[in-house]
BADO-231245 format. One record per residue (C-alpha): residue number from 1; x, z, y. Coordinates in Angstrom, 2 decimals. Example, Ala and Ser with C-alpha at 12.3 -4.5 7.8 and 13.67 -1.06 7.14 Angstrom:
# residues 2
(seza 1,(12.30,7.80,-4.50))
(seza 2,(13.67,7.14,-1.06))
# end
This chain:
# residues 358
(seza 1,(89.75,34.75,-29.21))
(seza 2,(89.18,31.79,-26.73))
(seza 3,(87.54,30.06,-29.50))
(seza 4,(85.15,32.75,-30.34))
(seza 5,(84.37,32.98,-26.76))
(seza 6,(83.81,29.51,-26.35))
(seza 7,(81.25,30.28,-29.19))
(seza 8,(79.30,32.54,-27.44))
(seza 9,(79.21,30.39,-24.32))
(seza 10,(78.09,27.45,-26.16))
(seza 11,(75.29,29.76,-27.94))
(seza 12,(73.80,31.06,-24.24))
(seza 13,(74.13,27.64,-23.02))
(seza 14,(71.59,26.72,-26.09))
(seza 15,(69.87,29.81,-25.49))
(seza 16,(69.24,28.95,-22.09))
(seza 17,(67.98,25.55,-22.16))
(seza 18,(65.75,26.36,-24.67))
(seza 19,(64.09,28.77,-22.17))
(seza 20,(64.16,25.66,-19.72))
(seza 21,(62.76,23.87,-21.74))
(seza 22,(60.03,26.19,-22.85))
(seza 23,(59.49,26.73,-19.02))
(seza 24,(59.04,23.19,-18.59))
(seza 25,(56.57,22.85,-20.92))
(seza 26,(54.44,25.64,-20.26))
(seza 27,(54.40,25.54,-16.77))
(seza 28,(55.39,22.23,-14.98))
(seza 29,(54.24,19.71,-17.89))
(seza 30,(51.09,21.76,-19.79))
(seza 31,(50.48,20.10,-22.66))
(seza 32,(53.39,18.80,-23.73))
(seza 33,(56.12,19.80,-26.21))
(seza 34,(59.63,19.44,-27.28))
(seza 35,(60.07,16.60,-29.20))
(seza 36,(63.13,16.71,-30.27))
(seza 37,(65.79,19.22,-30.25))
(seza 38,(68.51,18.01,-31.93))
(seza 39,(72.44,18.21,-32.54))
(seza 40,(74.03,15.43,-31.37))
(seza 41,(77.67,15.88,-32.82))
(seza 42,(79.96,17.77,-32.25))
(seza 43,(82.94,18.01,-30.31))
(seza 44,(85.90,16.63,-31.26))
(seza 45,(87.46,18.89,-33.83))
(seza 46,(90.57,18.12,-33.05))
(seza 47,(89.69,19.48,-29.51))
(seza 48,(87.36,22.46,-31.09))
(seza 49,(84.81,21.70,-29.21))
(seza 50,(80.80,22.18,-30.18))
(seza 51,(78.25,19.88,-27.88))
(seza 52,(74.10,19.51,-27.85))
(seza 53,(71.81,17.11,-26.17))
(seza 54,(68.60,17.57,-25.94))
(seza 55,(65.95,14.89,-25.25))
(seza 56,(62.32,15.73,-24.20))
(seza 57,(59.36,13.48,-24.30))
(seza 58,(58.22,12.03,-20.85))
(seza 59,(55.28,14.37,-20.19))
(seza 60,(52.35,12.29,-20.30))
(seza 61,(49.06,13.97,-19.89))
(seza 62,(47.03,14.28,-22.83))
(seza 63,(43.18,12.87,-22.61))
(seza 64,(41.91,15.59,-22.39))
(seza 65,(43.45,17.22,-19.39))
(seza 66,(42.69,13.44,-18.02))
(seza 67,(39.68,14.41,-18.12))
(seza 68,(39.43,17.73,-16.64))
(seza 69,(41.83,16.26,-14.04))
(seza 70,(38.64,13.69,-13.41))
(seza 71,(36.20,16.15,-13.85))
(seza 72,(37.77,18.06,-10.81))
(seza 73,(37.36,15.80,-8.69))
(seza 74,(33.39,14.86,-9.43))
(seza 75,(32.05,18.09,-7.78))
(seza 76,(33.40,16.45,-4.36))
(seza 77,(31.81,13.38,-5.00))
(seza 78,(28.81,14.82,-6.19))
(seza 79,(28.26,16.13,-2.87))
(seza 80,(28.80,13.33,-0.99))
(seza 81,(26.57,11.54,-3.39))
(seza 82,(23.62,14.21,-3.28))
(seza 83,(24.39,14.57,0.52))
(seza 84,(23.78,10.79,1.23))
(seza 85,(20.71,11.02,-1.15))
(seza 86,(19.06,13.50,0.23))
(seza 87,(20.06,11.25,3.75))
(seza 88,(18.23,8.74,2.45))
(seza 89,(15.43,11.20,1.33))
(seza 90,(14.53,12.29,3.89))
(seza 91,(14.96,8.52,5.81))
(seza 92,(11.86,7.77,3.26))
(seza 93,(9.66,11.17,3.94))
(seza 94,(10.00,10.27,7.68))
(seza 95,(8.61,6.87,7.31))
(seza 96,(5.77,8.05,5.17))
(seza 97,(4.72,10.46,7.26))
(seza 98,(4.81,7.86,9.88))
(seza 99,(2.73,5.86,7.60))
(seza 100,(-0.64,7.19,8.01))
(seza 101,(-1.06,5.90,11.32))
(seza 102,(-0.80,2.03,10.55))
(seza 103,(-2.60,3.32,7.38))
(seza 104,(-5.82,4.58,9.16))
(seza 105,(-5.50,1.77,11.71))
(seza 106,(-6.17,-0.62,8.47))
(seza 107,(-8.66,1.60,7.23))
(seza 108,(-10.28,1.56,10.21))
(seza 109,(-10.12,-2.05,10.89))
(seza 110,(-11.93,-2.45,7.11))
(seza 111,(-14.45,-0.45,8.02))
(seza 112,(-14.79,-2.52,11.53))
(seza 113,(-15.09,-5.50,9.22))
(seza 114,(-17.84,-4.17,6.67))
(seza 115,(-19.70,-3.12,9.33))
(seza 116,(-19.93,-6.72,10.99))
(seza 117,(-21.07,-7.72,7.61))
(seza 118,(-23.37,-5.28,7.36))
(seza 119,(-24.65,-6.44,10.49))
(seza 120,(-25.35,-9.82,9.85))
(seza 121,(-26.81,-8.68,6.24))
(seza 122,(-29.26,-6.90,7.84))
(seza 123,(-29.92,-10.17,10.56))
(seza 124,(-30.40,-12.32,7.62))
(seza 125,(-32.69,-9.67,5.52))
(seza 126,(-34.81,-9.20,8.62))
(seza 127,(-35.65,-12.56,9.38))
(seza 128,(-36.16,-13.74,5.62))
(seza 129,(-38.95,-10.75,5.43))
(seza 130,(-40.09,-11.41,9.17))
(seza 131,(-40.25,-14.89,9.60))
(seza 132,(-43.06,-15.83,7.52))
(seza 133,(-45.24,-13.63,9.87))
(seza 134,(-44.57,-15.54,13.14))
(seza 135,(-46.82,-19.14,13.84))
(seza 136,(-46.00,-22.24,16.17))
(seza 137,(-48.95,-22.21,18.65))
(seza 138,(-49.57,-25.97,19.92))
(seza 139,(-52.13,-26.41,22.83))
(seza 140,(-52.84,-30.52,22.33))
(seza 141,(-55.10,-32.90,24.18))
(seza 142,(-58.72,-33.56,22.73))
(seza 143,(-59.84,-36.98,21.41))
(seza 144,(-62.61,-38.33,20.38))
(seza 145,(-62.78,-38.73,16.51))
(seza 146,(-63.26,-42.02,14.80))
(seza 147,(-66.60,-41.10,13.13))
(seza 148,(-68.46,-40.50,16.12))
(seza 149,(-67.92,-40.80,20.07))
(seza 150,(-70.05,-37.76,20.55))
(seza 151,(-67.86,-35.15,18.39))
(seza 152,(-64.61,-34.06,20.64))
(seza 153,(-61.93,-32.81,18.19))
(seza 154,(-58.01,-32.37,18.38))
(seza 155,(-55.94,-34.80,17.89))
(seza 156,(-54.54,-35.24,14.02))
(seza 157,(-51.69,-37.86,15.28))
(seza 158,(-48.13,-35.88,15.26))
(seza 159,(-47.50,-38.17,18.73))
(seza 160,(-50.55,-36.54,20.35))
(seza 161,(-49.91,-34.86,23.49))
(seza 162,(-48.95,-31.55,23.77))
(seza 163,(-49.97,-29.81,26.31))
(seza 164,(-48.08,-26.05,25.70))
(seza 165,(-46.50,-24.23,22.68))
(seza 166,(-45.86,-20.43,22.34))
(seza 167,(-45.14,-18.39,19.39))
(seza 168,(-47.64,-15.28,18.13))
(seza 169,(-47.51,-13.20,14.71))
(seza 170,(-50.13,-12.73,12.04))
(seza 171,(-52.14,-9.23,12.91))
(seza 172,(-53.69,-9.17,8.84))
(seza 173,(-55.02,-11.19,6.26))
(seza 174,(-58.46,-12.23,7.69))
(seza 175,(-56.26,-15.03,9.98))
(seza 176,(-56.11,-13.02,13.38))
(seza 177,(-52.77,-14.05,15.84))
(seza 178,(-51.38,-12.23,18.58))
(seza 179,(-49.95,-13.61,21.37))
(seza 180,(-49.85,-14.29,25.08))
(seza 181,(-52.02,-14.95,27.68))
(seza 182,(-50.45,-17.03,29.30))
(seza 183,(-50.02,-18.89,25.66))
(seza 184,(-53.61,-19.63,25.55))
(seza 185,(-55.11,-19.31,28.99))
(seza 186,(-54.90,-23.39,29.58))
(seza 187,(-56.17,-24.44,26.09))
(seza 188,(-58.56,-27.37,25.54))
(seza 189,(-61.76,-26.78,25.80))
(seza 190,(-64.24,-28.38,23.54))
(seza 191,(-67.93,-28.99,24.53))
(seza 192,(-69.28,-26.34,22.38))
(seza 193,(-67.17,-23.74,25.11))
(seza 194,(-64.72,-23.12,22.59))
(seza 195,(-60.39,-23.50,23.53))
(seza 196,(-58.91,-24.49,20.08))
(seza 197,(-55.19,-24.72,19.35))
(seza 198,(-53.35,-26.08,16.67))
(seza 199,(-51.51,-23.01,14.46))
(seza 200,(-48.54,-23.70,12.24))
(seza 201,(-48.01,-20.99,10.27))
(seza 202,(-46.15,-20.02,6.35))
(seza 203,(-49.18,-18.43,3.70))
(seza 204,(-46.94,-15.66,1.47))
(seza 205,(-46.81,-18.43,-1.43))
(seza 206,(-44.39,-20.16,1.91))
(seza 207,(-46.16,-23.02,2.05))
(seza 208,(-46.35,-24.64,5.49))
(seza 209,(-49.59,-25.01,6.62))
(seza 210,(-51.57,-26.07,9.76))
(seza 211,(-54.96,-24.53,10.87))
(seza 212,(-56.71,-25.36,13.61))
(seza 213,(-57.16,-21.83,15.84))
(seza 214,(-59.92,-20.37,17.96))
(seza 215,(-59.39,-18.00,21.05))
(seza 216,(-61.74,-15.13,20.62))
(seza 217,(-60.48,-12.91,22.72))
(seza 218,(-58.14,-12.26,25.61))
(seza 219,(-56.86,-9.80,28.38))
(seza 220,(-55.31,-10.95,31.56))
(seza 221,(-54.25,-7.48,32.76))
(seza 222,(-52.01,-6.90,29.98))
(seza 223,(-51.25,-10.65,29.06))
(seza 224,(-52.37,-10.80,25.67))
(seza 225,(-54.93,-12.49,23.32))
(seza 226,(-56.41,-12.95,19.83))
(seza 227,(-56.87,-16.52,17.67))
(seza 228,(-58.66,-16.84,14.79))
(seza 229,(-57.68,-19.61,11.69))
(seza 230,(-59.11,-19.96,8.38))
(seza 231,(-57.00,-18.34,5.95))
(seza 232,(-59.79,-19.39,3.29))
(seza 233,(-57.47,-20.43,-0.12))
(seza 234,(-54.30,-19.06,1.89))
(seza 235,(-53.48,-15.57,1.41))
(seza 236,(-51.05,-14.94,4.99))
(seza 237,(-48.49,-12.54,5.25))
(seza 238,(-49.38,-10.26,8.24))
(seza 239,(-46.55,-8.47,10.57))
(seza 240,(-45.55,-4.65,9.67))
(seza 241,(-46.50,-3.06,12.80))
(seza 242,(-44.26,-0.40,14.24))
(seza 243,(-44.36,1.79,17.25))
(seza 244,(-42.65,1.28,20.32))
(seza 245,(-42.99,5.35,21.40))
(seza 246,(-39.68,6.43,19.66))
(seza 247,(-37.35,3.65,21.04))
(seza 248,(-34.23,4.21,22.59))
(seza 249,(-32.17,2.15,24.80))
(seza 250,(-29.02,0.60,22.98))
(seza 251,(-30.72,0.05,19.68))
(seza 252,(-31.04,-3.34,17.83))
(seza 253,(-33.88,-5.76,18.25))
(seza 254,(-34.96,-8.93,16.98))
(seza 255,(-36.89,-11.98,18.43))
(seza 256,(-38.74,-14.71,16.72))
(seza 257,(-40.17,-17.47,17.77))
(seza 258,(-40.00,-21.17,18.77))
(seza 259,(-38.50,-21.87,22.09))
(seza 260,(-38.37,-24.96,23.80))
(seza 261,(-40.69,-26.00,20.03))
(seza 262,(-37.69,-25.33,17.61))
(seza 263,(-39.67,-23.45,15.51))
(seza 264,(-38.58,-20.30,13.44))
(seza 265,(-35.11,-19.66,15.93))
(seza 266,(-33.70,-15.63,15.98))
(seza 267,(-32.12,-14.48,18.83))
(seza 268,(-30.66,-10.61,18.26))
(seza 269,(-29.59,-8.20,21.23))
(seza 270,(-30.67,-4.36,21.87))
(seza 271,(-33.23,-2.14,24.09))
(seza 272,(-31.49,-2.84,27.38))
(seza 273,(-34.29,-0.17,29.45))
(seza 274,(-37.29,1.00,28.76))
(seza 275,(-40.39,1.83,30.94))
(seza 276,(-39.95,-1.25,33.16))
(seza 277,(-42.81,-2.91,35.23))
(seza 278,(-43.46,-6.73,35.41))
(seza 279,(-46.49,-8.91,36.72))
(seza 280,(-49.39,-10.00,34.47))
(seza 281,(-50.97,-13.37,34.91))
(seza 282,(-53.45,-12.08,37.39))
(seza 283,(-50.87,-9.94,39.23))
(seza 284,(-51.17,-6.66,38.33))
(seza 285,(-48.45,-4.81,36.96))
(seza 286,(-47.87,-4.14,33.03))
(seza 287,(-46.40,-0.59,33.02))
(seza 288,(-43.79,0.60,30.43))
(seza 289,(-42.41,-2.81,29.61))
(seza 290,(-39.43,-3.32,27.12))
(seza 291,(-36.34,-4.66,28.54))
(seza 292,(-34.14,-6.48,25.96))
(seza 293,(-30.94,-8.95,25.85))
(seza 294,(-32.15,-10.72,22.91))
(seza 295,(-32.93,-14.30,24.25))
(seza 296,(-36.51,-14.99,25.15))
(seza 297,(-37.19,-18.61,26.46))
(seza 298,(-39.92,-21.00,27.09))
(seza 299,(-41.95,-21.33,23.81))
(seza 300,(-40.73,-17.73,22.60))
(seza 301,(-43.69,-16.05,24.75))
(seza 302,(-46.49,-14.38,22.41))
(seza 303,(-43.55,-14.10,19.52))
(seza 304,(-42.52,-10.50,17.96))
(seza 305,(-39.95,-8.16,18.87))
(seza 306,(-38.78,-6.65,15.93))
(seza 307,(-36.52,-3.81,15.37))
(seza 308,(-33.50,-2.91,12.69))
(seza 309,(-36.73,-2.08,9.98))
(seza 310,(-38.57,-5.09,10.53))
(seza 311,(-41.20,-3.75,12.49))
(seza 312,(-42.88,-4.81,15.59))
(seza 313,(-42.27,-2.99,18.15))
(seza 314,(-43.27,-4.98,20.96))
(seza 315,(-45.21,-8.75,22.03))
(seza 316,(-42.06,-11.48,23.71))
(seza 317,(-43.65,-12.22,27.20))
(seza 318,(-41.34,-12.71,29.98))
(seza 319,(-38.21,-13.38,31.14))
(seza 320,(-36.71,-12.79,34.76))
(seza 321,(-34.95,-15.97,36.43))
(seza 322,(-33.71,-16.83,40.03))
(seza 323,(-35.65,-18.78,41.69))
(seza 324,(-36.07,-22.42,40.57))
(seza 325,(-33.28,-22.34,38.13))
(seza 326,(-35.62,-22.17,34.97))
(seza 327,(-32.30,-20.49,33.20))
(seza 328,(-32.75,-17.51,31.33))
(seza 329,(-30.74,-14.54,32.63))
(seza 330,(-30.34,-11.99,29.57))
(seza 331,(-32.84,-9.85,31.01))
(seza 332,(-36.21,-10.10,29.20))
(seza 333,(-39.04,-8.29,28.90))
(seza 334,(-42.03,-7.51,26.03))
(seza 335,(-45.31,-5.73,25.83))
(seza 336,(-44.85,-2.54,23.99))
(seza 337,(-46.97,-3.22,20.47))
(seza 338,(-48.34,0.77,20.84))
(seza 339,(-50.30,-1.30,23.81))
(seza 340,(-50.84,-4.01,21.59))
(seza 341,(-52.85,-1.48,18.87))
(seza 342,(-55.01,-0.12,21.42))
(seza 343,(-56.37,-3.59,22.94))
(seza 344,(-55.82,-5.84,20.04))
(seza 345,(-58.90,-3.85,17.90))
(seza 346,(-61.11,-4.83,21.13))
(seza 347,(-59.90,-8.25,21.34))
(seza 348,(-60.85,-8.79,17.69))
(seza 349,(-64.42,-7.12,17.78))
(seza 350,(-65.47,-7.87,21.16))
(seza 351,(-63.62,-10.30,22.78))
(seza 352,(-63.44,-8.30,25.85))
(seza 353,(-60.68,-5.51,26.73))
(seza 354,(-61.43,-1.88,26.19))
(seza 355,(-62.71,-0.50,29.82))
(seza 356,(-61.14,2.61,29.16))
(seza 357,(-57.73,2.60,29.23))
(seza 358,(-54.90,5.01,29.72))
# end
């Protein structure tokens, strides 16, 4: 009876760690599974007793519930990777959208830059299509010539004495100059009654040549005059006359001429004022004068001032200085050529002004 009853005991004891063991591996190690259940020996016969062991596999986990294990955990890193990316996102959109300042601030700076260029493109255009137009007036001392005592002439030496120079333009291709007064009021005289200059001018095939000039006619109130030169076997490349009615202070201008005798020199500036008064040669006041910036010196007087186009807009004649310093101050001043048009026709025909001006 104890026997059979030690029996059953044994049996639930079985029984029951079984279930543990099924419990174990179902619920604290998933995955894993009894390796071994096994009889050991039993119990000493002699003593009538039955015993089991049972030995289970250290639970390892499998790879693949590694894995998931890993996987778990990604979706918090994931977050705090995406999180810091869209950090640094949005670190980058911010400094882009700062960007466009220093961006137009280049652009703009480009643009300062092509329009210096453009600038000095336009200098260089104006005077290679202007220059050619614009003559070296010399007033030299008359000798006698070699061949006869009798026959006054200039003088052919390049040491002769010279006794003035100004600047003046080509009006068209029959060898008229405009210029100064001023230029030409103190030129020789020979003893026929004529006042010759020497005229260096460029001919449109620019060749340098020298002709010997004739006043033919002049106006004092208004400070300018005509010479004539043979342009015979020469064809001359006049000036594009412009008008000086539409101008407007600030604009560009251009001066040619030969100050101080450095022939062909450009000075730039712009319309400083318009409708300004200065004295003629005989006093009286020239009405609606240009005022301009661009350097106008001794020698310059009777020389073109020219505008962004090439035109002529007006005739270099004066420039204001203090008293007895001789320096130029910026502030310069030129006939308007739309006065210019209306005496320069006379000049050429008569010799005389027009009496009936406006």
């Amino acid at each position: 009876m104890a026997r059979k009853r030690e029996k059953t005991d044994i049996l639930a004891e079985v029984e029951n760690s079984s279930r543990s063991a099924y419990l174990f591996q179902t619920r604290a190690c998933p995955g894993s599974y009894l390796l071994i259940l096994k009889k050991l020996k039993d119990r000493n016969t002699s003593h009538g007793e039955v015993g089991f062991s049972y030995v289970y596999a250290i639970p390892t986990p499998s790879p693949s519930k590694s894995s998931t294990f890993k996987f778990r955990q990604h979706p918090l890193l994931n977050k705090a990777t995406i999180f810091y990316l869209y950090l640094f996102l949005a670190v980058l959109l911010f400094a882009y959208a700062s960007k466009p300042i220093s961006f137009h601030f280049s652009i703009s700076h480009c643009q300062e830059v092509d329009e210096l260029d453009q600038e000095e493109t336009r200098a260089v255009r104006i005077f290679q299509e202007t220059s050619s137009c614009v003559v070296f007036i010399k007033d030299l001392e008359l000798t006698k010539t070699p061949k006869s005592t009798s026959e006054v002439g200039l003088a052919e030496d390049e040491n002769a004495k010279v006794e003035g120079t100004g600047s003046g333009f080509i009006w068209d291709k029959f060898g008229h100059i405009v210029t100064n007064y001023h230029v030409v009021s103190k030129l020789a005289t020979d003893r026929s009654g004529l006042q010759r200059c020497k005229v260096s001018l460029v001919d449109s095939a620019g060749n340098n040549i020298t002709r010997e000039g004739i006043l033919i006619g002049f106006d004092p109130d208004y400070d300018l005059a005509v010479l004539k030169v043979d342009a015979v076997g020469n064809e001359l490349n006049p000036a594009t006359i412009g008008t000086s009615r539409e101008l407007q202070v600030g604009q560009s201008c251009f001066a040619i001429g030969n100050p101080y005798g450095f022939e062909n020199t450009l000075t730039t500036g712009v319309i400083s004022g318009l409708g300004r008064e200065i004295p003629s040669p005989n006093g009286r006041a020239i009405r609606g004068a240009i005022q301009t910036d661009a350097a106008i010196n001794a020698g310059n007087s009777g020389g073109p001032l020219i505008d962004s186009y090439g035109h002529v807009i007006g005739v270099n004649t004066a420039t204001f200085t203090r008293k007895g310093s001789g320096i130029s101050s910026g502030v310069n001043f030129a006939i308007p050529i739309d006065t210019a048009v209306r005496i320069v026709p006379y000049l050429i025909v008569y010799g005389t002004p027009y009496t009936d001006r406006y």
